[in-house]
C-alpha positions in Angstrom: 61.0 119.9 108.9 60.8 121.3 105.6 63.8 120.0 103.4 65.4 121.4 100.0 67.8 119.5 97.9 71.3 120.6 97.6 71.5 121.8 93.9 74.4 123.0 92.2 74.4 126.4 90.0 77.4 124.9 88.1 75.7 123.2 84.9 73.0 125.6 84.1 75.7 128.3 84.8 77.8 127.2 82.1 74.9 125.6 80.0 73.6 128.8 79.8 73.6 131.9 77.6 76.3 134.4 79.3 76.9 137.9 79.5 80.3 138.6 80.3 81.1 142.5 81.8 84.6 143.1 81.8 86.6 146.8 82.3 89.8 147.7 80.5 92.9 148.1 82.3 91.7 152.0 82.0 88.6 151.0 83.9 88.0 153.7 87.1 86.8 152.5 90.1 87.7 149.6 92.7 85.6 147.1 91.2 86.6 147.8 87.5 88.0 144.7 87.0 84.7 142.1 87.9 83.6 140.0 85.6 80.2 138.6 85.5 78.3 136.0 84.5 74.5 135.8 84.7 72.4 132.7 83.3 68.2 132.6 82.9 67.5 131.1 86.2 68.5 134.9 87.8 71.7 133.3 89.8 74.8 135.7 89.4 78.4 134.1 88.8 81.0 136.9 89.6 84.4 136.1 88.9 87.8 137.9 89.8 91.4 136.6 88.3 94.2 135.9 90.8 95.6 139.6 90.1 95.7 141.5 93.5 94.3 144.9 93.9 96.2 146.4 96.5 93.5 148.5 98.8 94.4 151.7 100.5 92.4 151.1 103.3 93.9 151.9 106.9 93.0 150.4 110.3 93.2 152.6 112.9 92.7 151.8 116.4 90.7 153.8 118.4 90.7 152.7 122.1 91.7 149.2 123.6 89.8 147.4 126.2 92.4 145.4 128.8 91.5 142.1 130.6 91.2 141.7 134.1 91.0 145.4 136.1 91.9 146.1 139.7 88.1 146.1 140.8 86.9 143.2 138.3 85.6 144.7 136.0 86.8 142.6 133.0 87.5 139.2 131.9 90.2 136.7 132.2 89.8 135.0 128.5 88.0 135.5 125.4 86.2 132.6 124.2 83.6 135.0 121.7 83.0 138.5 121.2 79.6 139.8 119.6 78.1 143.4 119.2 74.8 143.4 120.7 72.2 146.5 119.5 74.6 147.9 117.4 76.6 149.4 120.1 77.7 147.4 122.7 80.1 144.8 123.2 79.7 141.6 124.5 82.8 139.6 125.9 82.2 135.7 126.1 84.7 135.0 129.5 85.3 131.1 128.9 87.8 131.4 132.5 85.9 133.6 133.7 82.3 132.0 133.7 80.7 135.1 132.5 79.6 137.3 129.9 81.2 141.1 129.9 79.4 143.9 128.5 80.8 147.5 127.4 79.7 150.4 125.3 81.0 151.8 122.3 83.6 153.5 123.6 84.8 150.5 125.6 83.5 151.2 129.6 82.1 148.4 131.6 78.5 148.6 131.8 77.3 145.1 133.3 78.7 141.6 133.7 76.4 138.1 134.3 77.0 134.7 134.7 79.2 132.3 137.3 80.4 128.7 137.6 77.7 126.6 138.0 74.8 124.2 136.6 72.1 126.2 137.1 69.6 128.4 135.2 72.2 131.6 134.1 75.5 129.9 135.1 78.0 128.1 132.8 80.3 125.2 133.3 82.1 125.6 129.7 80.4 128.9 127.8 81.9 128.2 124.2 80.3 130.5 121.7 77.4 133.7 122.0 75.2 135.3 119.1 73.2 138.6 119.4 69.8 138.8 119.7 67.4 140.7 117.8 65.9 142.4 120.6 69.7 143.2 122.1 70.5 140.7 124.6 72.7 137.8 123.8 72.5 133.8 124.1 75.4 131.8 125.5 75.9 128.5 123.8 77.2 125.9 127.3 79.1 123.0 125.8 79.2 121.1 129.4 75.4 122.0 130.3 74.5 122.0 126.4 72.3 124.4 126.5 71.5 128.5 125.5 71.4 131.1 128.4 69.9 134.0 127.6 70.6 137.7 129.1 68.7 140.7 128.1 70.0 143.8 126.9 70.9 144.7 130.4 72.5 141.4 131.0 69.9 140.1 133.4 68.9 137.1 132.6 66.2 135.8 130.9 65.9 131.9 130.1 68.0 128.8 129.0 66.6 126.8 126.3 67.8 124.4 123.6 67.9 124.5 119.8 65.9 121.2 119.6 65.8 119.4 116.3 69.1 121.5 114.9 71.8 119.0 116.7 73.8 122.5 117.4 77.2 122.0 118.8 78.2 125.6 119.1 79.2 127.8 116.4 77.9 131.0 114.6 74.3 131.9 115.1 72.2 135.0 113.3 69.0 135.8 114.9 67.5 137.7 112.4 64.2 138.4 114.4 61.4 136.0 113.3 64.1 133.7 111.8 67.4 132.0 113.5 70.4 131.0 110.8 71.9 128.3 113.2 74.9 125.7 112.3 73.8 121.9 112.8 74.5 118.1 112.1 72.9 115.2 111.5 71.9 113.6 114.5 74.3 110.9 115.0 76.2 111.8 112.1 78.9 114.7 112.4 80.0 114.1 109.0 77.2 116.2 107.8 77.4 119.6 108.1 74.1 122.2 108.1 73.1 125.7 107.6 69.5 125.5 108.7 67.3 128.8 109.4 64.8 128.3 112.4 61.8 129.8 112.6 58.4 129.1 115.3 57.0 127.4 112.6 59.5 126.0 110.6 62.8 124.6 110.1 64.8 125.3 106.3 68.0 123.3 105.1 70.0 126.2 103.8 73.0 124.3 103.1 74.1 120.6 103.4 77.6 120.1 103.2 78.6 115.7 103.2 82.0 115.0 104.4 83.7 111.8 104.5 83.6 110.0 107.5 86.3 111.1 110.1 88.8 108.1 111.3 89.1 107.6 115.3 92.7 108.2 116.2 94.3 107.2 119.6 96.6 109.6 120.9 99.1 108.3 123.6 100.6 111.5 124.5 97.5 112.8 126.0 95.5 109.5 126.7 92.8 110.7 124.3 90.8 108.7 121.9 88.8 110.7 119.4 86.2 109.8 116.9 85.5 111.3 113.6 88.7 112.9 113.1 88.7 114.3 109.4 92.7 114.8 107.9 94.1 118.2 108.8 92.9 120.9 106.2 89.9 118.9 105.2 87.2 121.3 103.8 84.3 123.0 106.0 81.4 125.0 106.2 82.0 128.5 107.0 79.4 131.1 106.6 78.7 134.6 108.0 75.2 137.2 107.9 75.1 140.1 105.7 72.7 143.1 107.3 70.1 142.1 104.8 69.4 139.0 105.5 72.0 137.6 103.4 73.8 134.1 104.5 77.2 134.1 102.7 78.5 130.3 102.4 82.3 128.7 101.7 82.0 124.9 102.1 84.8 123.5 99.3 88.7 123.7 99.3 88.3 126.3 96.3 88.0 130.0 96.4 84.5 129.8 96.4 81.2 131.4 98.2 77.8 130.9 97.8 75.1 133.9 98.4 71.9 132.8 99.7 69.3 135.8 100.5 66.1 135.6 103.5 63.0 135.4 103.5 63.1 131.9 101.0 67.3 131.8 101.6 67.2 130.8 97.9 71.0 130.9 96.1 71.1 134.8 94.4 74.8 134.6 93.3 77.9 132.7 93.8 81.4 134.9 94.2 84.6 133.2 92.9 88.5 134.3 92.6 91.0 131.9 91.2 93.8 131.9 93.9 96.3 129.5 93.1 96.1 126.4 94.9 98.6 125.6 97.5 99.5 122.2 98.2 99.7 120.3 101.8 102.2 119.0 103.3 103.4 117.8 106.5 105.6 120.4 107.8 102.6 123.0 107.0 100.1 120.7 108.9 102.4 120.6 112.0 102.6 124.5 112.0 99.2 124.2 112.1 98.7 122.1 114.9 101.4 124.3 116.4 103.0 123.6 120.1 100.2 121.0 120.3 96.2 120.5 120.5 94.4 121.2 123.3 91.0 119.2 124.2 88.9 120.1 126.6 88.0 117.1 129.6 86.6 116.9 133.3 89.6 116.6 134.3 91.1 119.7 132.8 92.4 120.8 129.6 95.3 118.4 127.8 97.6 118.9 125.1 97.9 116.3 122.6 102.0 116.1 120.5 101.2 118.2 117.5 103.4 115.3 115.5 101.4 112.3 116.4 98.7 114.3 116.1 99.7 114.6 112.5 100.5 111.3 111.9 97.9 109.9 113.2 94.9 112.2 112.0 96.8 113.2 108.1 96.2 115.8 105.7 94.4 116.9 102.9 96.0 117.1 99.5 95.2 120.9 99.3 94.8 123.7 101.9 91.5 125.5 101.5 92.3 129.2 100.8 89.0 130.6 102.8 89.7 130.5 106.6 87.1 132.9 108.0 84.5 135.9 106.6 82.5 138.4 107.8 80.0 141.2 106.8 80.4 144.9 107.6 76.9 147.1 108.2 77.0 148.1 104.7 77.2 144.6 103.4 81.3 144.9 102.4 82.2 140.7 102.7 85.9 140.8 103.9 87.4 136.9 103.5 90.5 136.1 105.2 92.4 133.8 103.0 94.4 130.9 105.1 98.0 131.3 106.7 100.2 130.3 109.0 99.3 130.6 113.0 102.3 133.3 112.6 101.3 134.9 109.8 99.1 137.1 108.9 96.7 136.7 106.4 95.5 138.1 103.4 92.3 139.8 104.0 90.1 140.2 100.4 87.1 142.8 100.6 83.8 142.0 98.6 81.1 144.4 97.6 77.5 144.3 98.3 77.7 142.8 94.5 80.0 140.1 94.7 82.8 142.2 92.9 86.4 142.2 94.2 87.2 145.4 95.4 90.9 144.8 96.8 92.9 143.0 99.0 94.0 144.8 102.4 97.6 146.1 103.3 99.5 142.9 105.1 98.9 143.3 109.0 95.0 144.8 108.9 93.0 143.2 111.8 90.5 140.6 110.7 87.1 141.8 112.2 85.7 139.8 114.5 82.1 141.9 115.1 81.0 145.4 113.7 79.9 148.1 115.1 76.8 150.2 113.3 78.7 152.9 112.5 81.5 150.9 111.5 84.0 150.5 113.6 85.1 146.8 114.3 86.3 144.8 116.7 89.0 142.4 117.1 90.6 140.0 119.6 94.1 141.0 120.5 96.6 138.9 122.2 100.4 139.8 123.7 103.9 137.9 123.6 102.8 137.0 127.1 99.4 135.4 125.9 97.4 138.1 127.6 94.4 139.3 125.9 92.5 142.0 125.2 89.5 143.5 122.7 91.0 146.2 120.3 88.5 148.5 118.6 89.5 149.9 115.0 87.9 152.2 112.8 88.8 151.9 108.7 90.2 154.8 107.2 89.5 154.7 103.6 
C-alpha cells in the first residue's frame, strides 16, 4: 500500500502571497461574488460570505416510478439508488432482496437477486455503486461481500474489497481506478478515502476521530461500541465526472477538491455559514421516533432519549449533510436540517465559486442522469416509497 500524509493547505495558504478576485455589487453573472485565493504551491482557496444568492432554478418532475406493481415488477424499499451507463436506474430493494432496473423514462427492464447466501443473493443488500462498464455491485452487510450484475442484470461475480476494511458506503469506479470508503482495521475511529487500483492502493484522505464510547441501551437490549456523540463530524465525499473526489470531513463549511490520476488536493471551497450550536432538544429531533439497528433477530428501535443521553452531542452541528456532482461538474451541498425540514441546497461551479442557493423545497439529487435529469427518493405520509425523476429548469 502506497501511503501519503495528511497535509493541510491552511499555513502555506495564508503564508503565502494572495491574489484576491472580488466583483462589485454591479458584478453580472452568478458567480460575481467569489472570492479567490491562490498561493505558489497551485492549490486554489475559494471563498464565499454567508450572503445568500437566491437561485432561480426550478425542479420539475417528469415521471414517477411507484413501488411494488400488480405483476412485481418493482420494489418494496429503497435502501440505494444509482444510475448505471448514464441512463438507467438501478433500485437497491433492501425488503425486497433484489436489485430493480428501469430506463430513463422509468419502465422495468430487469430485476436480479433473492434471499439467500449464495453467489448473487443477499441476506442484508445495504449500499450499490455503478460500474464503469454499466452493471452495478451490491455491497451485502450480512454476507459482507460485493455481487456484481452486468449491465443486463445477470450476474457476474461476488468478490471483496480486501485490504480497504469497507463497511458499505459510497463507491466511484472510475474504470482502472475504484474511490472506495474504508477504516482502519480494527479501528473505526479512522475514517478513509482510498482509490483502488490492480496495482495499487492510494490514501486519499484520512480523517482521525476520537474514539466512540460503548453505550448500553436497555430499551432495546443493545450494547454498542464506538458510539461517537450525536453531530460528531464525518467524512462525506462525492465524484465529479472528471475524476474529481470532492471531500467534507470537519464541522465547518468546508470541502476539499482532490483531482485523479495522482488525487493530489487542486482547491479547497469554503462559505462562512454561521455556526449553529447543539443542543439536546435538536439531537433528539434527530434521533426522531427512535433508532433503528439492524440484528438476526429482526430490526429494533432503541428510545431516541436514552439514546441521547447515553450517546451525547457535539458542541456544534456540522452545516454539510450530504453532496453530489451533476454531469457537468455543478457540486450541489445540502446544508443540515431537521428530519422535517427541508434543507438548504447550495450549488457550486466546476470552479469552486458559489453560484446560489436553491428555492426552499428543491429535491436533493440522489443520482444524475447524462442528460441531466436527476433522481431522488420520495416517500408518502403513509411511509410508502417511490423514485421521482426531475429535470432543472434554469
Amino acid at each position: 500500500m502506497t501511503g501519503r500524509p495528511c497535509t493541510s493547505i491552511a499555513g502555506s495558504l495564508f503564508a503565502a502571497t494572495c491574489v484576491f478576485v472580488t466583483a462589485s455589487c454591479g458584478g453580472s453573472g452568478p458567480e460575481a461574488s467569489a472570492t479567490t485565493v491562490s498561493d505558489s504551491a497551485g492549490v486554489a482557496l475559494v471563498e464565499a460570505s454567508a450572503q445568500q444568492r437566491a437561485l432561480p432554478w426550478v425542479a420539475e418532475r417528469v415521471f414517477t416510478i411507484p413501488s411494488l406493481e400488480d405483476d412485481g415488477d418493482g420494489f418494496f424499499s429503497v435502501s440505494d439508488l444509482v444510475v448505471a451507463g448514464g441512463d438507467r436506474i438501478a433500485v437497491l430493494d433492501r425488503d425486497g432482496h433484489r436489485v430493480v432496473l428501469f430506463d430513463g423514462e422509468g419502465n422495468h427492464l430487469a430485476q436480479a437477486g433473492e434471499q439467500g447466501g449464495g453467489p448473487g443473493e443477499f441476506q442484508y443488500p445495504f449500499s450499490m455503486f455503478a460500474r464503469a462498464d454499466g452493471g452495478v455491485s451490491v455491497f451485502d452487510l450480512m454476507n459482507a461481500r460485493l455481487e456484481t450484475f452486468d449491465a443486463s442484470l445477470e450476474y457476474t461475480e461476488s468478490e471483496t474489497l480486501g485490504g480497504t476494511a469497507f463497511f458499505g458506503g459510497p463507491v466511484a469506479d472510475l474504470g482502472t481506478v475504484r474511490v472506495v470508503s474504508g477504516r482502519n482495521p480494527g479501528g473505526s475511529a479512522t475514517e478513509r478515502i482510498l482509490a483502488v487500483s490492480a496495482a495499487d492502493t492510494v490514501e486519499i484522505v484520512r480523517s482521525v476521530r476520537a474514539d466512540g464510547a460503548t453505550v448500553t441501551l436497555a430499551s432495546c437490549g443493545m450494547q454498542l461500541g464506538s458510539m461517537r456523540p450525536i453531530f460528531s463530524p464525518r467524512t462525506l465525499w462525492a465524484a465529479g465526472p472528471d475524476g474529481e473526489v470532492f471531500v467534507s470531513d470537519t464541522d465547518r463549511f468546508e470541502i476539499d477538491v482532490y483531482r485523479a490520476p495522482d488525487f493530489d488536493l487542486v482547491r479547497r471551497i469554503r462559505r462562512h455559514v454561521p455556526v449553529q450550536a447543539a443542543n439536546a432538544d435538536l439531537a433528539l429531533a434527530t434521533v426522531g421516533d427512535g433508532m433503528r439497528m439492524m440484528t438476526s433477530a429482526g430490526t429494533r428501535t432503541c428510545d431516541s432519549q436514552e439514546v441521547v443521553e447515553q450517546q451525547g452531542f457535539a458542541p456544534t452541528v456540522p452545516p454539510i449533510a450530504d453532496l453530489i456532482a451533476s454531469p457537468t461538474g455543478e457540486l450541489f451541498v445540502s446544508r443540515w436540517a431537521l428530519p422535517d425540514e427541508a434543507p438548504p441546497i447550495d450549488v457550486f461551479s466546476v470552479e469552486g465559486n458559489y453560484i446560489g442557493t436553491l428555492p426552499a423545497g428543491f429535491p436533493f439529487p440522489d443520482a444524475f442522469l447524462a442528460d441531466g435529469r436527476f433522481v431522488v427518493t420520495e416517500e408518502d405520509e403513509l411511509g410508502i416509497q417511490s423514485v421521482g425523476v426531475y429535470s432543472i429548469r434554469k
